[in-house]
BARO-192098 format. One line per 2 residues: number of its first residue (from 1); their letters; for each residue x, y, z of N, C-alpha, C. Coordinates in nm, 3 decimals. Example, Ala and Ser with C-alpha at 12.3 -4.5 7.8 and 13.67 -1.06 7.14 Angstrom:
BEGIN
1 = AS = 1.319/-0.569/0.780/1.230/-0.450/0.780/1.320/-0.330/0.780; 1.285/-0.225/0.708/1.367/-0.106/0.714/1.290/0.003/0.787
//
This chain:
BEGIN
1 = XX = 0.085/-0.117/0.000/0.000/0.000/0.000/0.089/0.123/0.000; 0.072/0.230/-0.077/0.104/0.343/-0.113/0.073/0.450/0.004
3 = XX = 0.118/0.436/0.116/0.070/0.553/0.187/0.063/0.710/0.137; 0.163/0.752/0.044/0.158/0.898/-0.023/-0.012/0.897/-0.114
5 = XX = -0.032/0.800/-0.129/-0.173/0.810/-0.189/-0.309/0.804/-0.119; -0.414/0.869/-0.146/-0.527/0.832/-0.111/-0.577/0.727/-0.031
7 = XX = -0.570/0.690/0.068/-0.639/0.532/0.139/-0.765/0.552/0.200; -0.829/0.475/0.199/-0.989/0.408/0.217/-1.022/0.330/0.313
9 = XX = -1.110/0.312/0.386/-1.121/0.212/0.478/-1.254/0.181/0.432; -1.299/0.050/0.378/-1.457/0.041/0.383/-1.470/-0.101/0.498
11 = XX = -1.553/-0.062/0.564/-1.641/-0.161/0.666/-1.759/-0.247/0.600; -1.781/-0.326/0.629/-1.919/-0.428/0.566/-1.942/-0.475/0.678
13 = XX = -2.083/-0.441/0.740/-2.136/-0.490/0.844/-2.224/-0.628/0.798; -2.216/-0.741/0.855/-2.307/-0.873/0.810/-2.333/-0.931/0.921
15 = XX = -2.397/-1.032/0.911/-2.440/-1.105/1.018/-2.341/-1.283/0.970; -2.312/-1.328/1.152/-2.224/-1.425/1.143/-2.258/-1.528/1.075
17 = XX = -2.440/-1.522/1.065/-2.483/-1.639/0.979/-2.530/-1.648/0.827; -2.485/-1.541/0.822/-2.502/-1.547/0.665/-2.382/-1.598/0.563
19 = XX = -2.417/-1.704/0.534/-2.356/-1.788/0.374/-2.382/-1.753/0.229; -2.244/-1.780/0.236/-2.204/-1.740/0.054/-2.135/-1.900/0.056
21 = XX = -2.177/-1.975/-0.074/-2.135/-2.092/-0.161/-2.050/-2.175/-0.032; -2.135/-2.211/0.060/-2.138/-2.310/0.168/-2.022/-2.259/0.276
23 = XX = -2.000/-2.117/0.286/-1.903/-2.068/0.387/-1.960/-1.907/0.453; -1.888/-1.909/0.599/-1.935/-1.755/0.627/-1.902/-1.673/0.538
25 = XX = -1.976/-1.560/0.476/-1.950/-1.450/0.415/-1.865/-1.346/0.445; -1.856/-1.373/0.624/-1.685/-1.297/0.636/-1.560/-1.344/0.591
27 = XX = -1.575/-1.462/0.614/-1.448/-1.572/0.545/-1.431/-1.509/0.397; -1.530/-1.576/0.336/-1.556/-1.505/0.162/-1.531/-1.373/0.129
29 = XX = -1.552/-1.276/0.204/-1.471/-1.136/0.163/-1.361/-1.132/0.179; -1.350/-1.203/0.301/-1.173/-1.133/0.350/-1.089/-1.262/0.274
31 = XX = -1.113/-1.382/0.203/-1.018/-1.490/0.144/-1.040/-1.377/-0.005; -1.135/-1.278/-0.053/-1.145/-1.300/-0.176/-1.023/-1.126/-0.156
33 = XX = -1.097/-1.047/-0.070/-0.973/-0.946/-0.081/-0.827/-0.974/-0.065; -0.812/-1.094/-0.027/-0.674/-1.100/-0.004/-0.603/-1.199/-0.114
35 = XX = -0.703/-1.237/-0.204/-0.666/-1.332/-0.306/-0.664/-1.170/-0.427; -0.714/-1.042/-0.409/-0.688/-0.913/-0.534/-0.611/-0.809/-0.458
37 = XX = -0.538/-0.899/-0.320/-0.426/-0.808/-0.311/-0.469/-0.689/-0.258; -0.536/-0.674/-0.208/-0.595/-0.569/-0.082/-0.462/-0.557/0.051
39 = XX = -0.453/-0.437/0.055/-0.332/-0.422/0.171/-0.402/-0.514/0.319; -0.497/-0.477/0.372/-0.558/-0.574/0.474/-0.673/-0.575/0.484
41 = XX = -0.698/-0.677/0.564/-0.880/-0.674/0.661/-0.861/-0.702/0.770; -0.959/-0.701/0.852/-1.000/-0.730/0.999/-1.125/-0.765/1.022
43 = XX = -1.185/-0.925/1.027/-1.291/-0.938/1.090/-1.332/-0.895/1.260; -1.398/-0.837/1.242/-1.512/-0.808/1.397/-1.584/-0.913/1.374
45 = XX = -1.644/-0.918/1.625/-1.770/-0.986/1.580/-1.825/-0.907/1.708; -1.927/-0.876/1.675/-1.975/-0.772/1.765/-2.028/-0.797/1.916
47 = XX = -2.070/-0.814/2.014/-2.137/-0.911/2.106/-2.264/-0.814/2.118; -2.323/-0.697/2.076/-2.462/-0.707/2.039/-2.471/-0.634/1.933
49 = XX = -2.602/-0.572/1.879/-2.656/-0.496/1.744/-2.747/-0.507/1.710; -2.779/-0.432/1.597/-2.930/-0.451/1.541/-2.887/-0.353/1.411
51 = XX = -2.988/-0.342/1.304/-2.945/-0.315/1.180/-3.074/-0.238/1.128; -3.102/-0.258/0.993/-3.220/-0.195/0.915/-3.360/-0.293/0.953
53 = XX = -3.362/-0.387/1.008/-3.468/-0.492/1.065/-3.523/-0.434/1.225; -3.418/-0.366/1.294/-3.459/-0.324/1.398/-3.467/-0.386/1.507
55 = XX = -3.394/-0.545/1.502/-3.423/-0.678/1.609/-3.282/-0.685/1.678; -3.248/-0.644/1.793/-3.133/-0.707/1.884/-3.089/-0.818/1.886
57 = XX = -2.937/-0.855/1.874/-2.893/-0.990/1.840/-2.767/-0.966/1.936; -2.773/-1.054/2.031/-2.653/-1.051/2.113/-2.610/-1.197/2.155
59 = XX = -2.493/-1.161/2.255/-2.447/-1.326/2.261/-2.484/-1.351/2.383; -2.554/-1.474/2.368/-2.572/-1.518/2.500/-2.530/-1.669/2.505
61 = XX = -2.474/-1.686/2.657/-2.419/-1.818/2.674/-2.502/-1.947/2.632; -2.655/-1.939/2.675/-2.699/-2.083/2.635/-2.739/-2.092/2.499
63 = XX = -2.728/-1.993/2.417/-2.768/-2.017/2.256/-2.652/-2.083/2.186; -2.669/-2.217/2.121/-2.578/-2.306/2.055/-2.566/-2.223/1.921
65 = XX = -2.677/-2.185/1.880/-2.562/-2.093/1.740/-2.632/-1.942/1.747; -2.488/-1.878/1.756/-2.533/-1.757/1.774/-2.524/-1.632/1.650
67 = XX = -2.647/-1.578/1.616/-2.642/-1.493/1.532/-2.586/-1.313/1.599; -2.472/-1.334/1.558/-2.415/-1.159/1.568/-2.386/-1.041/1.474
69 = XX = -2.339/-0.944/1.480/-2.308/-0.891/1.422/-2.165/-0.866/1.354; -2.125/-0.878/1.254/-1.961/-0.902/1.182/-1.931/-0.761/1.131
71 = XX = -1.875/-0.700/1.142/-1.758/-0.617/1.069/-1.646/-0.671/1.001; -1.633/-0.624/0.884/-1.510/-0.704/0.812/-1.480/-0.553/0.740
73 = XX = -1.344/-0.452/0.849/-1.259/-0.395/0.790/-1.169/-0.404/0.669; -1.178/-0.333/0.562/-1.080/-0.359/0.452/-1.002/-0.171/0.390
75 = XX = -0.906/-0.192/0.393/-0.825/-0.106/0.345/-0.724/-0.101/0.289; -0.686/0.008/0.179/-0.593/0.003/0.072/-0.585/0.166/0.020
77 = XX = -0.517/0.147/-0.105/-0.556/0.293/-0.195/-0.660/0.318/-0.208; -0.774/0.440/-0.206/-0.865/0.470/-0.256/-0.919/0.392/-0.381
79 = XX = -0.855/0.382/-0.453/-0.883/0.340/-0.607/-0.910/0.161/-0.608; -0.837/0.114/-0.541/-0.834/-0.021/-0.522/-0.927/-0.129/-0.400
81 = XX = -0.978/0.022/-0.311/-1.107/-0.016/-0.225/-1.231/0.012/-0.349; -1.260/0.104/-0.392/-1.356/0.120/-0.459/-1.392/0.023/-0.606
83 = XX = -1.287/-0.024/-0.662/-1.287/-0.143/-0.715/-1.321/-0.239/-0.699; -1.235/-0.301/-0.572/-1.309/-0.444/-0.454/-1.426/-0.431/-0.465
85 = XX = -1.485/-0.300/-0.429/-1.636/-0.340/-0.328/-1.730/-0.333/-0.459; -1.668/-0.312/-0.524/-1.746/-0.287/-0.723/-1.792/-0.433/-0.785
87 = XX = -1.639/-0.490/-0.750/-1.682/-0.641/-0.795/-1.751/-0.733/-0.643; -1.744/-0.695/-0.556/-1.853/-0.735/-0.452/-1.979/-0.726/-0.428
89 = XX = -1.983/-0.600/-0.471/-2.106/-0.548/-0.476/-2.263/-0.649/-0.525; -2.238/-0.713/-0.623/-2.344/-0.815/-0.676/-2.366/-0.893/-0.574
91 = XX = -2.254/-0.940/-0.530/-2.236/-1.093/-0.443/-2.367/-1.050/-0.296; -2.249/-0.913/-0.241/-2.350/-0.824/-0.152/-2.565/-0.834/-0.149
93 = XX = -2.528/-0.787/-0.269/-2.699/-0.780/-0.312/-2.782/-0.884/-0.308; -2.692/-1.031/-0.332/-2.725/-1.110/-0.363/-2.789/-1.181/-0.210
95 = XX = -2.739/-1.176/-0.095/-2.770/-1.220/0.030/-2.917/-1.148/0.065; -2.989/-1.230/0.131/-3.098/-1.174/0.159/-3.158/-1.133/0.254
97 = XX = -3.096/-1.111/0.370/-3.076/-1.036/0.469/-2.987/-0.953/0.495; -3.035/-0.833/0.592/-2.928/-0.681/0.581/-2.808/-0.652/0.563
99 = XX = -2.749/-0.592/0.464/-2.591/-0.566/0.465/-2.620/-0.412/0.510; -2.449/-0.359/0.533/-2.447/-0.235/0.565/-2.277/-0.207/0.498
101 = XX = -2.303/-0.115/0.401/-2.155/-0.133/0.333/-2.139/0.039/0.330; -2.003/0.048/0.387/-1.938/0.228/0.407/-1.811/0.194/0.344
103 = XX = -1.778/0.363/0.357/-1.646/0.375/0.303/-1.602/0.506/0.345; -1.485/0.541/0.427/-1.438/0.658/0.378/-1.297/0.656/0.357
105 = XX = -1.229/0.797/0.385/-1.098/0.816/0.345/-1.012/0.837/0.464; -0.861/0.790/0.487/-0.834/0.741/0.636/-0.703/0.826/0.624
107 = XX = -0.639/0.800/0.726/-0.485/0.822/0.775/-0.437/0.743/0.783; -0.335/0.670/0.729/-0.235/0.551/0.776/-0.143/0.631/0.857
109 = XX = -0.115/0.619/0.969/0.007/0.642/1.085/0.132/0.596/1.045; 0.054/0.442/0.996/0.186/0.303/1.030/0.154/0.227/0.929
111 = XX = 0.200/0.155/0.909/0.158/0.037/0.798/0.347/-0.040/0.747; 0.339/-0.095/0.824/0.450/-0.214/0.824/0.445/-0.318/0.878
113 = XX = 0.517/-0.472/0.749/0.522/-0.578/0.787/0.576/-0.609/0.894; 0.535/-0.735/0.994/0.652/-0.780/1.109/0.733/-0.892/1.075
115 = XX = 0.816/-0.917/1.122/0.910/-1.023/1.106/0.838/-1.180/1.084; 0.861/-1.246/0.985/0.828/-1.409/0.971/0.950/-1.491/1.033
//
């Protein structure tokens, strides 16, 4: 990532139970941004929320599967977030319960590899 350039942060808010082609849909964004070379992501998982439905979803201990709320941070150049979420975008539409997809324009401080 080009820090002298433009950078982006877009967020995609989803829910933990929503599937894309037999996998979580956080998995599926963040394997597919990092397979077009996106500088990073960061899945969240929220422990409560509610969305455009208006229904509270939190974690509670005796529920065996729990529906939450996901954030899946992604950031890069301007030009190369707005691309991603271009060719996402269908996939997005395609789920049939609430997404919540932002974007703005950030500060990188820092942005360096650590030692392997």
């Amino acid at each position: 990532m080009d820090t002298t350039k433009t950078i982006s942060l877009l967020r995609i808010f989803v829910s933990s139970t929503d599937i894309i082609n037999h996998e979580p849909l956080y998995e599926y964004i963040t394997k597919k941004a990092k397979s077009e070379g996106i500088a990073g992501a960061t899945v969240l998982r929220g422990v409560m929320g509610y969305g455009a439905s208006s229904k509270i979803h939190s974690a509670k201990f005796w529920e065996l599967t729990e529906k939450l709320p996901m954030v899946i941070e992604i950031i890069d150049e301007t030009k190369k977030i707005q691309d991603f979420y271009n060719s996402l975008k269908p996939t997005l539409e395609s789920i049939p319960k609430g997404i919540l997809a932002t974007i703005e324009e950030t500060n990188v401080l820092l942005y360096k590899s650590g030692k392997k």
